[in-house]
C-alpha positions as CSV (number, residue, x, y, z in Angstrom):
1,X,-43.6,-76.3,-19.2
2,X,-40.7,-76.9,-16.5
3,X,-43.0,-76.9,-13.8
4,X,-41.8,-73.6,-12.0
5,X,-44.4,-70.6,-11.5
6,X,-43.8,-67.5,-13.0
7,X,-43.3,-64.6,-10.5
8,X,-46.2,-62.4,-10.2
9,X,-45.7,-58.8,-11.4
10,X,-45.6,-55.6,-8.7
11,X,-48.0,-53.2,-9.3
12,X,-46.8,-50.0,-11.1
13,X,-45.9,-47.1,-8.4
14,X,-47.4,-43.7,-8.0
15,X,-44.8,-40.6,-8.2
16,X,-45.4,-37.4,-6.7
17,X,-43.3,-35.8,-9.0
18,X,-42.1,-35.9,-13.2
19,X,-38.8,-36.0,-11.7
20,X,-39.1,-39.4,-9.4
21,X,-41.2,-40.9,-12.0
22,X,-38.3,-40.1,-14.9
23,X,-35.4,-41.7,-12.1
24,X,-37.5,-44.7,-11.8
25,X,-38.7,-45.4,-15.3
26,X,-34.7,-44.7,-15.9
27,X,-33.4,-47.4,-13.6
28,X,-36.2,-49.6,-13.5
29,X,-36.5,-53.5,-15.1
30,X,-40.3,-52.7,-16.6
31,X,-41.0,-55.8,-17.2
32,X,-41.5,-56.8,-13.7
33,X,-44.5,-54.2,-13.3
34,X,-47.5,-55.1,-14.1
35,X,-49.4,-52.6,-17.2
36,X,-52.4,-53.9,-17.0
37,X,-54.2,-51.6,-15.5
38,X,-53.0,-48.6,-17.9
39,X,-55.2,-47.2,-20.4
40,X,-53.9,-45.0,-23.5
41,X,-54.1,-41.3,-23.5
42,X,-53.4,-38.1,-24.9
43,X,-52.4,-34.7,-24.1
44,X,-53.1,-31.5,-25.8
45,X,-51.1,-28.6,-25.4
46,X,-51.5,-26.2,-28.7
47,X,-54.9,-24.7,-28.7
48,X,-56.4,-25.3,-31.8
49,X,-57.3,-22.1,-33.7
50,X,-57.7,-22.5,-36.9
51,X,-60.7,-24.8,-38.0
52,X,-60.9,-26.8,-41.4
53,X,-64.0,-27.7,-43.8
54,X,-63.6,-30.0,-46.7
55,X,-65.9,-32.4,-48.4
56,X,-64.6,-36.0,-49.0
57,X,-66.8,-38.7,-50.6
58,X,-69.1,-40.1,-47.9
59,X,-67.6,-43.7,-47.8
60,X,-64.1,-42.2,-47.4
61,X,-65.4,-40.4,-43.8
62,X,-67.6,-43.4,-42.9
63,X,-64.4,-45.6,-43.0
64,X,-62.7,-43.0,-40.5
65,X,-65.7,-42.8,-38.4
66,X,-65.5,-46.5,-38.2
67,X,-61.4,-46.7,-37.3
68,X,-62.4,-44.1,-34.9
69,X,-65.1,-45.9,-32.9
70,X,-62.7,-49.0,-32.9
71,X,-60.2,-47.1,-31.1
72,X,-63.0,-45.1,-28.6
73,X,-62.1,-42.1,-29.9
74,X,-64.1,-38.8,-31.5
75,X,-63.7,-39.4,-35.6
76,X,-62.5,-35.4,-35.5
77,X,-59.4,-35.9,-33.0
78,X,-58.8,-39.6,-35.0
79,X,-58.3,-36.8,-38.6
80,X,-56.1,-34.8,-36.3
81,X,-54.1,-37.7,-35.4
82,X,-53.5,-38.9,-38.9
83,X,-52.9,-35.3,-40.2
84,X,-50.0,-35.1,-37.0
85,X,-48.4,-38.2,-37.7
86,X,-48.0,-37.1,-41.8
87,X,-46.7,-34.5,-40.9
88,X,-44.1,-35.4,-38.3
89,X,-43.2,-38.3,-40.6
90,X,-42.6,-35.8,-43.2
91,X,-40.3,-33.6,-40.9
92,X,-37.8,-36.4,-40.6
């Protein structure tokens, strides 16, 4: 290395509102904040209403059971995922 330090990153502000968190994110050099801290997540706004039930071969849902628990998440929301992503893929 060249022997100078790295600059430590600032920690990532809290907004009061959607509005000074847009201006911010808009303006803002991002890669001087530090994203640690920040954990994944996911928002729900449709209620679900309809309700599916379909049998698969067992290894096929104990491999999606398995993808799900790597990523900490219920093996039913991890289907839903995949079905949303196939389908917004296929919208484009």
């Amino acid at each position: 290395m060249n022997g100078k330090k790295e600059p430590a990153l600032k920690p990532f502000p809290r907004f009061d509102t959607d509005e000074a968190a847009e201006r911010f994110v808009e303006t803002a050099d991002l890669s001087e904040y530090d994203f640690s801290g920040f954990r994944p997540t996911r928002f729900e706004f449709e209620p679900k209403a309809a309700q599916i039930n379909m049998r698969v071969p067992q290894s096929l849902l104990d491999a999606l059971k398995e993808r799900a628990r790597r990523r900490g998440i219920p093996y039913t929301r991890f289907i839903r995922e995949l079905m949303e992503r196939e389908v917004a893929r296929q919208d484009r």
